[in-house]
Backbone as CSV, one residue per row, in Angstrom:
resi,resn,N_x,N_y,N_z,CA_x,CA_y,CA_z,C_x,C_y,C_z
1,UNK,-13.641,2.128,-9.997,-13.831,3.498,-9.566,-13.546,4.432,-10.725
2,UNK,-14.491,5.241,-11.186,-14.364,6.328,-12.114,-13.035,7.707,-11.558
3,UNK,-13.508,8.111,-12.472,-12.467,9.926,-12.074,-12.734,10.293,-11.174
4,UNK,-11.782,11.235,-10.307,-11.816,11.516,-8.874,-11.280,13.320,-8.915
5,UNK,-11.914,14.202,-8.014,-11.409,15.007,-7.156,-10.779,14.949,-6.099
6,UNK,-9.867,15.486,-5.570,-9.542,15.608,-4.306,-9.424,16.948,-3.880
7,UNK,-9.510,17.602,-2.516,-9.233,17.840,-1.952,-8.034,17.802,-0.674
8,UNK,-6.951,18.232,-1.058,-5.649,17.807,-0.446,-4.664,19.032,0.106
9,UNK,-4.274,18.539,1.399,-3.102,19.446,1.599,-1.969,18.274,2.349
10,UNK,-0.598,18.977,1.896,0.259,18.359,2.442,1.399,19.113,3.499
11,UNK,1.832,18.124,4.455,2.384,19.211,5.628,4.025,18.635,6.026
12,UNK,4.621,19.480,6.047,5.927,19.238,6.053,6.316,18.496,7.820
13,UNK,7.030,18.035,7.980,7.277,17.173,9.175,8.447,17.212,10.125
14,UNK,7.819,17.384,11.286,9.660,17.167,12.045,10.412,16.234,12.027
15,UNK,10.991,15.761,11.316,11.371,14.002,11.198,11.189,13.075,10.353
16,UNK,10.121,12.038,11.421,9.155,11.034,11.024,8.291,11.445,11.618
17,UNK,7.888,12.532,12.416,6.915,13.053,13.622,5.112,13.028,12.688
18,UNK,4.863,12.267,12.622,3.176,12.360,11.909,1.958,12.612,12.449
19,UNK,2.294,12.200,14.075,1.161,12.292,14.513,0.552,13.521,14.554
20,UNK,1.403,14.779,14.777,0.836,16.269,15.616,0.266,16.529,13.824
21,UNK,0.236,16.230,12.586,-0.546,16.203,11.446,-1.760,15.150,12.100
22,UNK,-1.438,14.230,12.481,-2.976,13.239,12.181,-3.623,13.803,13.043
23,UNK,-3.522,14.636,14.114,-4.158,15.043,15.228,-5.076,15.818,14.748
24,UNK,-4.348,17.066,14.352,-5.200,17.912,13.521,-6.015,17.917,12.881
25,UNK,-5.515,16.961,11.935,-6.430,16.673,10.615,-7.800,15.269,10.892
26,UNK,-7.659,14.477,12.467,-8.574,14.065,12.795,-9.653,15.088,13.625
27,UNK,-9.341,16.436,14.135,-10.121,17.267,14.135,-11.294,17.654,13.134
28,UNK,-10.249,18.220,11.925,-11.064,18.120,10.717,-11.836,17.317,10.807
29,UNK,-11.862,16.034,10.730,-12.547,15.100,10.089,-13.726,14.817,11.160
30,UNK,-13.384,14.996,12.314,-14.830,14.881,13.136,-15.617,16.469,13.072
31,UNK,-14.907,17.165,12.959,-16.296,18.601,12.412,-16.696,18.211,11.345
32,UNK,-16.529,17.580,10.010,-17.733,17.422,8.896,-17.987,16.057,8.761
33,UNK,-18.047,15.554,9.939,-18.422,14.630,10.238,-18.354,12.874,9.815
34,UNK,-16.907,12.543,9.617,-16.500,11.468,9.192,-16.338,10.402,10.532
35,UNK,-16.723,8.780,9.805,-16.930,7.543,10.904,-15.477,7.784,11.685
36,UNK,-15.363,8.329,12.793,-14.739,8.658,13.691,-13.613,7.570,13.855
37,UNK,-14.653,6.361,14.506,-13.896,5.122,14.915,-12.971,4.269,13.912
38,UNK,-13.533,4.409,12.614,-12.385,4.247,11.613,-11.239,4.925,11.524
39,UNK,-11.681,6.209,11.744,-10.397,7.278,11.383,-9.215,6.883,12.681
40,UNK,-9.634,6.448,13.650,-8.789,6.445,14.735,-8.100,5.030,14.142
41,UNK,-8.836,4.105,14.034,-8.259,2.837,13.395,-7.282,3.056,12.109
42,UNK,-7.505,4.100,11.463,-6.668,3.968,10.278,-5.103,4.994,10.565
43,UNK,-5.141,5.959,11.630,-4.443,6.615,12.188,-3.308,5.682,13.024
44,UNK,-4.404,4.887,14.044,-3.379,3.839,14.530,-2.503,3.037,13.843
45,UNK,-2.838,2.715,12.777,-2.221,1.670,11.834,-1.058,2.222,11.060
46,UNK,-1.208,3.754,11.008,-0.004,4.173,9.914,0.958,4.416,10.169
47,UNK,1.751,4.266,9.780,3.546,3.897,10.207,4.751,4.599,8.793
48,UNK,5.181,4.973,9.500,6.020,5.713,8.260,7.390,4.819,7.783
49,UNK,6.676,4.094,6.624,7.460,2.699,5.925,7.513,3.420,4.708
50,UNK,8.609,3.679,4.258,8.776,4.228,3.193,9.507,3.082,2.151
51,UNK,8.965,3.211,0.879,8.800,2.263,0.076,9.954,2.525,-1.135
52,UNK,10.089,1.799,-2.016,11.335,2.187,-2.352,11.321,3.612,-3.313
53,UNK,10.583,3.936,-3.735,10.488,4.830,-4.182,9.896,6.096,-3.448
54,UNK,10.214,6.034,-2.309,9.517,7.034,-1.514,8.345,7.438,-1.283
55,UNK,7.465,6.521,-1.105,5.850,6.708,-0.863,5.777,5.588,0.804
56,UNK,4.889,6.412,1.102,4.597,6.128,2.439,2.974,6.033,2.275
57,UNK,2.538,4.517,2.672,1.124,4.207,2.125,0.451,4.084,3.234
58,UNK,-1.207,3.865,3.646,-1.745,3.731,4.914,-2.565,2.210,4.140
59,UNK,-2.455,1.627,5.191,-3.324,-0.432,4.858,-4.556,0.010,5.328
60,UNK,-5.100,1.025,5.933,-6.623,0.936,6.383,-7.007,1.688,5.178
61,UNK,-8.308,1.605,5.639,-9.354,2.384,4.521,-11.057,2.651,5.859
62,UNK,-10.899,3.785,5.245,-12.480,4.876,6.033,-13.673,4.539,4.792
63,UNK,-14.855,4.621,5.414,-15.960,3.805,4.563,-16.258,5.510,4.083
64,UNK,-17.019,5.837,2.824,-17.211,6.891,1.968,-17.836,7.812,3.399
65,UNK,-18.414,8.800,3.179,-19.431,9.471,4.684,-19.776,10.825,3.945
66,UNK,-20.692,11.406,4.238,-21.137,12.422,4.022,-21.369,13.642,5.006
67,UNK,-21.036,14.917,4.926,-20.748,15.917,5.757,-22.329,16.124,5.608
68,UNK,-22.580,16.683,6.818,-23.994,17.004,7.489,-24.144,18.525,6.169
69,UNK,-25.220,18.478,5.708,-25.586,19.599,5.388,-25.501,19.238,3.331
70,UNK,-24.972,18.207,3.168,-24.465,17.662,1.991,-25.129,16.473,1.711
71,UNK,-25.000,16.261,0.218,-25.333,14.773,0.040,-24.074,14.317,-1.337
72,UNK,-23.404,14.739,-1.213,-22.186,14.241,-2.208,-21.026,13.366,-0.759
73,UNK,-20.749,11.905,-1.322,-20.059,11.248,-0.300,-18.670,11.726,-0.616
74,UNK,-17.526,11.913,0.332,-16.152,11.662,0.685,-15.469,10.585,1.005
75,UNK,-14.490,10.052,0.225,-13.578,9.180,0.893,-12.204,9.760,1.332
76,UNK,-11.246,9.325,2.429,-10.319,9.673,3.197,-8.974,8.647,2.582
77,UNK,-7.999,9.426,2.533,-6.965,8.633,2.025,-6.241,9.657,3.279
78,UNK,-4.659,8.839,3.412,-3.064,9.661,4.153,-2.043,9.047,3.239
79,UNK,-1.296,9.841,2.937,-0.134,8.735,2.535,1.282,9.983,2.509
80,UNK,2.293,9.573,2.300,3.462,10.354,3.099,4.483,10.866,1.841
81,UNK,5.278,11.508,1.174,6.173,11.546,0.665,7.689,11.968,1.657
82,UNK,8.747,11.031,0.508,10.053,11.111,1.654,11.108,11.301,0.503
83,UNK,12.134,12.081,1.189,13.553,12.728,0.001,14.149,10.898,-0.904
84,UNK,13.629,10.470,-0.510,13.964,9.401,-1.803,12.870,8.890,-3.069
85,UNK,12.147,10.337,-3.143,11.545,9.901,-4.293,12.141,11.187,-5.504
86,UNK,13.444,11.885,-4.666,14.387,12.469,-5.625,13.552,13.917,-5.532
87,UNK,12.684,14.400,-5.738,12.689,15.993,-6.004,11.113,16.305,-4.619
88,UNK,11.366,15.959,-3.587,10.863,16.138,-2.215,12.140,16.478,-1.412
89,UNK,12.045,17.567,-0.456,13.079,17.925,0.585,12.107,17.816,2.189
90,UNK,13.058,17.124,2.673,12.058,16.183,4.070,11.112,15.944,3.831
91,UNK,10.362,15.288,4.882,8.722,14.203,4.654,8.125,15.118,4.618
92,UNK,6.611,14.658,4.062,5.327,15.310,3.909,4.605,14.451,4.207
93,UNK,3.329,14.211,5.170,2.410,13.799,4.759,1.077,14.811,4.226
94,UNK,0.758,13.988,3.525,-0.429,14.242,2.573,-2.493,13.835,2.967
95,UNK,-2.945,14.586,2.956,-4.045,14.242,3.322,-5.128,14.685,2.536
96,UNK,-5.801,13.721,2.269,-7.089,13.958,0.804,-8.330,13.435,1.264
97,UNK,-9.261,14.059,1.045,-10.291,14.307,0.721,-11.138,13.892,-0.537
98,UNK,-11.499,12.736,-1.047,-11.822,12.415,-2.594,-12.907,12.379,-2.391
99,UNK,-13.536,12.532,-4.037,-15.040,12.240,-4.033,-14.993,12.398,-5.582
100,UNK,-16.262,11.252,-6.312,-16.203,11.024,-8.101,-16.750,12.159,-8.511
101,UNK,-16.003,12.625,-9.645,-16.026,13.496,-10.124,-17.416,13.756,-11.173
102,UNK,-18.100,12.611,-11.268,-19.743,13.155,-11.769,-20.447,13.582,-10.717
103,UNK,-20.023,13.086,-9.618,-21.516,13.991,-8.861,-21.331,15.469,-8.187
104,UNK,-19.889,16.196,-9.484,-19.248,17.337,-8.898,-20.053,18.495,-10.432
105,UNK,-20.572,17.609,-11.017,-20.455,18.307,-12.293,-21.660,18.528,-12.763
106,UNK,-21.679,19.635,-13.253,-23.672,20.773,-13.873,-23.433,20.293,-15.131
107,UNK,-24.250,21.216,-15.784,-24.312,21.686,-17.160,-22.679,22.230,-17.598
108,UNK,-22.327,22.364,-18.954,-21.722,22.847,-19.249,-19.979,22.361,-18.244
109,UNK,-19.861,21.379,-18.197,-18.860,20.761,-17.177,-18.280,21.543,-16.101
110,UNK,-19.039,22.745,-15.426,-18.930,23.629,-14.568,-19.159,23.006,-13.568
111,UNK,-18.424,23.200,-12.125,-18.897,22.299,-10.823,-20.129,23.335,-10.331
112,UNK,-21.010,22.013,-9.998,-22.282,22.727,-9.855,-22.420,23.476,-7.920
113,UNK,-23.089,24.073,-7.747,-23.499,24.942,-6.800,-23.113,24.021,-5.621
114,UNK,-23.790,23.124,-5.072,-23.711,22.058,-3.970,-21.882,21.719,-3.811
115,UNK,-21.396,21.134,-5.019,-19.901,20.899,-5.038,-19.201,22.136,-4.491
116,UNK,-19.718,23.221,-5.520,-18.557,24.567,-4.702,-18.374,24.693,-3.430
117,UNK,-19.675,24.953,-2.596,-19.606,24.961,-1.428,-19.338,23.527,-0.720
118,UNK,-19.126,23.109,-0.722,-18.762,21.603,-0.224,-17.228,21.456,-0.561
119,UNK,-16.448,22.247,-1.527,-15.375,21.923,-1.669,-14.944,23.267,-0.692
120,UNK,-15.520,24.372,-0.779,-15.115,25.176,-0.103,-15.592,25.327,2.064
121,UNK,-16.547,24.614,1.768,-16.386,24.109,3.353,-15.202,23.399,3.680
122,UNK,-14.957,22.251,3.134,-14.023,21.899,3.894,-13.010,22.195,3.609
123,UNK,-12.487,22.498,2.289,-11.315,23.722,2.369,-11.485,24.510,3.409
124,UNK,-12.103,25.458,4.010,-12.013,26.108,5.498,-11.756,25.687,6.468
125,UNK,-12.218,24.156,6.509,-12.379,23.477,7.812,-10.903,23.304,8.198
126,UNK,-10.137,23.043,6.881,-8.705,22.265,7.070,-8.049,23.515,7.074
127,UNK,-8.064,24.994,6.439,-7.521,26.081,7.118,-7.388,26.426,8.228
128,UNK,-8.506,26.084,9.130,-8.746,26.267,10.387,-7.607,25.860,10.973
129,UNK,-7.233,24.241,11.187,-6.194,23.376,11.769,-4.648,23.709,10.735
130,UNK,-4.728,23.876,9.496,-3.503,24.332,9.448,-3.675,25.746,8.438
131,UNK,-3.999,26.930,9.062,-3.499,28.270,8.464,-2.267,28.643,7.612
132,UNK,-0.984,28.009,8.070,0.069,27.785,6.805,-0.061,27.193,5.768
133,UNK,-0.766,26.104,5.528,-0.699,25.560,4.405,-1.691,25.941,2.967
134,UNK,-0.942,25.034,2.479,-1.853,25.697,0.764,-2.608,24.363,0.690
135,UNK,-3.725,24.801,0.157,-4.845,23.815,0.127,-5.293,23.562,-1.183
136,UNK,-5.556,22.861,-1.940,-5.884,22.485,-3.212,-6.840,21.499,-3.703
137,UNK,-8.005,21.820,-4.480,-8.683,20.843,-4.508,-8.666,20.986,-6.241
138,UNK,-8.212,19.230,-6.748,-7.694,19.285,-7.891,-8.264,18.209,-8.349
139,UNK,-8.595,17.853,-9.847,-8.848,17.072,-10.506,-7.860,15.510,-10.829
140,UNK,-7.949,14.201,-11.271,-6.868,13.847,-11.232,-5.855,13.941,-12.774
141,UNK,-6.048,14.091,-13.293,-5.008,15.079,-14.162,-3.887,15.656,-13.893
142,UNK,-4.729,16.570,-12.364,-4.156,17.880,-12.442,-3.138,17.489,-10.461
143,UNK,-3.552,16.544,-10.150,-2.938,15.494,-8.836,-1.681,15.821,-8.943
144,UNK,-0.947,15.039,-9.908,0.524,14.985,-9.642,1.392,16.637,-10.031
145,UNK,0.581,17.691,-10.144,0.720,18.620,-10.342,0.552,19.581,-9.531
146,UNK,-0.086,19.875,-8.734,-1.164,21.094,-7.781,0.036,21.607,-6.575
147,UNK,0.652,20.892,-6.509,1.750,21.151,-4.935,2.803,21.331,-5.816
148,UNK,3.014,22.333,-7.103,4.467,22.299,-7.810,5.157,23.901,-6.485
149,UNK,4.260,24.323,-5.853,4.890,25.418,-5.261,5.973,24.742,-4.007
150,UNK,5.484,23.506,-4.114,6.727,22.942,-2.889,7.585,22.058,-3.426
151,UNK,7.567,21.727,-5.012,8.604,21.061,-5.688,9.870,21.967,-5.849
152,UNK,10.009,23.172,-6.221,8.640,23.641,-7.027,9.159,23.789,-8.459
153,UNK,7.590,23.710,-9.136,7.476,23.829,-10.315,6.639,25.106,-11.131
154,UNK,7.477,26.212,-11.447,6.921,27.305,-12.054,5.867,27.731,-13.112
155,UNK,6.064,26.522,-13.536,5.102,25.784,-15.297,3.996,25.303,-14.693
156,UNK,3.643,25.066,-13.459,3.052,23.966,-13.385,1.821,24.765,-11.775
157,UNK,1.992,25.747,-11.447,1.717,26.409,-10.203,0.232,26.672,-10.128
158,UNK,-0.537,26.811,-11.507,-1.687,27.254,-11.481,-2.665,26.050,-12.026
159,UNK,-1.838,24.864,-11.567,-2.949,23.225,-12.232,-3.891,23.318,-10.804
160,UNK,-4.767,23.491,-10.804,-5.735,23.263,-10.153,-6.768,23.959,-10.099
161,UNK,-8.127,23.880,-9.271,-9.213,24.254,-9.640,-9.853,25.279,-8.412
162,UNK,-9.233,24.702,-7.497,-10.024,25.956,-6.234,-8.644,25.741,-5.404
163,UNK,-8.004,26.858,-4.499,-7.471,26.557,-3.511,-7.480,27.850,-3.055
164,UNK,-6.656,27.787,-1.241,-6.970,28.475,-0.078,-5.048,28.336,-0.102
165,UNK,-4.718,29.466,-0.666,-3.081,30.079,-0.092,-2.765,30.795,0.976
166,UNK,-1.655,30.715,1.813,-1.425,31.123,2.692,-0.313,32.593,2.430
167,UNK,-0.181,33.296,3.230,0.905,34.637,2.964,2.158,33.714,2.799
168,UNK,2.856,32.659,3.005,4.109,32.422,2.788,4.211,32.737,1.085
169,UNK,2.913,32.053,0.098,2.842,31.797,-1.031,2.290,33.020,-1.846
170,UNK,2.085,34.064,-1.382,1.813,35.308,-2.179,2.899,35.629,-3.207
171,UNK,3.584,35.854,-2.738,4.749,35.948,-3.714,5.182,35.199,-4.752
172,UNK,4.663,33.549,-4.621,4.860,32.764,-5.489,3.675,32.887,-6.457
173,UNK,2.360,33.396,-5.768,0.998,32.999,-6.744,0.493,34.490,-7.166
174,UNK,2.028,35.317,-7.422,1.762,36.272,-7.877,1.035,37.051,-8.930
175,UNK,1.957,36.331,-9.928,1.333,36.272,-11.193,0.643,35.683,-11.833
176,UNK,-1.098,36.387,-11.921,-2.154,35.356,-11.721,-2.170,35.378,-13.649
177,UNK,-2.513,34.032,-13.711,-2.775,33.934,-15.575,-4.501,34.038,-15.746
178,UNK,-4.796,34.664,-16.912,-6.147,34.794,-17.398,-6.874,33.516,-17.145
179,UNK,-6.512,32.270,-17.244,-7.220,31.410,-16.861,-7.995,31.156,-15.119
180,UNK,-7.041,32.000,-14.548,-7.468,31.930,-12.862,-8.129,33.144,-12.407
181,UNK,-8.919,33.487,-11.432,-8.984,34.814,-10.318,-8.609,34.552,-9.288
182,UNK,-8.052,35.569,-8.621,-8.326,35.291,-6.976,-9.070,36.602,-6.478
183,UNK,-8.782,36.862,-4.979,-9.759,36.884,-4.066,-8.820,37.071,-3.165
184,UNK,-7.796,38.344,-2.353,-7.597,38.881,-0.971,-8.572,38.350,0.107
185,UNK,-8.116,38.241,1.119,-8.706,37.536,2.458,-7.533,38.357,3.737
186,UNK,-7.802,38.249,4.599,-7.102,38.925,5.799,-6.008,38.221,5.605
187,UNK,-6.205,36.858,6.136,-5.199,36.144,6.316,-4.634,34.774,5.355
188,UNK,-5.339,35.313,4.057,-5.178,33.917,2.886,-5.798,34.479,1.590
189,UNK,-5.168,34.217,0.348,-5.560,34.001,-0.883,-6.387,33.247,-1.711
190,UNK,-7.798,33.328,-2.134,-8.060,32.110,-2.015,-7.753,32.590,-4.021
191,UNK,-7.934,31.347,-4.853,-8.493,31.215,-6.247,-8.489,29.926,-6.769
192,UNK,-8.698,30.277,-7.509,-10.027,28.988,-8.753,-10.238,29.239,-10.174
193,UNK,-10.078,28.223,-10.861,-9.649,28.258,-12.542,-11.308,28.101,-12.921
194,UNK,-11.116,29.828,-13.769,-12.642,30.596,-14.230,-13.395,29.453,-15.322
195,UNK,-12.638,28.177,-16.025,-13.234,27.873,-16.951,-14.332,26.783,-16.113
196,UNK,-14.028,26.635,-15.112,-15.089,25.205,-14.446,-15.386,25.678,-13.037
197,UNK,-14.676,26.780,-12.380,-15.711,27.106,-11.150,-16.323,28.610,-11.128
198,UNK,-17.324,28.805,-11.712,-18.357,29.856,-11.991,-18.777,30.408,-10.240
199,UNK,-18.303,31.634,-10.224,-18.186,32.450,-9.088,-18.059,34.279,-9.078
């Protein structure tokens, strides 16, 4: 498998409580239209086994699928973070959205027209089901980086390429750097790093 995008948000937890996340986020996934019956199969299967280093993994796997209106495929990953991987405070699970990163890319290594909107559909879709959260769709580079606002990491706040902020995070994504714009919304912030998403 080559280089990857994702599309990811992660959601803080009552507990071990995962399901009222998988619920949701299997909403999502049947509006842009992912193999349903897998998703329920891979939902059933996940169990919050935290590993020694604090990763919480899922054993199923969803076959690639394509959202109606698109022809760039998605694959579905879950996987969990827990306070023993040292700089996480309570669980998270995590939910992504991937897809290879050539069939995201124009001329001039700018994501081309079809990708934007496709990253920004379902960025909406997953606003919809969770309005608090910060949404990020990031390169993998830029992966172990993009969620520094819930580490958090100050150096590190503006690694990513498109995302959908919520009012908790205004204050944090205050100070926008020349490399980014954003974009006021009623109820969300959205922005995106000017050198690769042309808008």
């Amino acid at each position: 498998m080559g280089e990857m995008n994702s599309i990811r948000l992660c959601e803080p937890l009552e507990g071990a409580d995962f399901k009222p996340v998988l619920d949701r986020f299997g909403r999502v996934l049947q509006r842009i239209g992912a193999p349903m019956e897998e998703v329920q199969r891979m939902f059933d299967a996940f169990t919050w086994d935290v590993n020694d280093i604090g990763w919480v993994f899922s054993s199923e796997h969803v076959s690639e699928f394509i959202p109606p209106g698109f022809t760039i495929p998605l694959y579905l990953t879950i996987d969990g973070m827990a306070p023993e991987m040292g700089n996480v405070v309570g669980n998270w699970l995590c939910c992504d959205l991937y897809t290879d990163t050539h069939r995201l890319l124009g001329p001039g290594y700018f994501y081309h027209a079809q990708a934007q909107r496709l990253v920004e559909y379902v960025a909406h879709e997953l606003r919809r089901e969770f309005p608090q959260a910060a949404i990020y769709f990031v390169d993998e580079v830029q992966l172990g980086d993009f969620d520094a606002a819930r580490q958090p990491d100050p150096t590190k706040l503006w690694e990513f390429e498109y995302a959908l902020l919520p009012p908790s995070l205004y204050d944090t994504y205050a100070a926008v750097p020349a490399t980014h714009a954003t974009a006021w919304h009623e109820e969300y912030l959205e922005a995106w790093y000017q050198g690769r998403w042309p808008k």
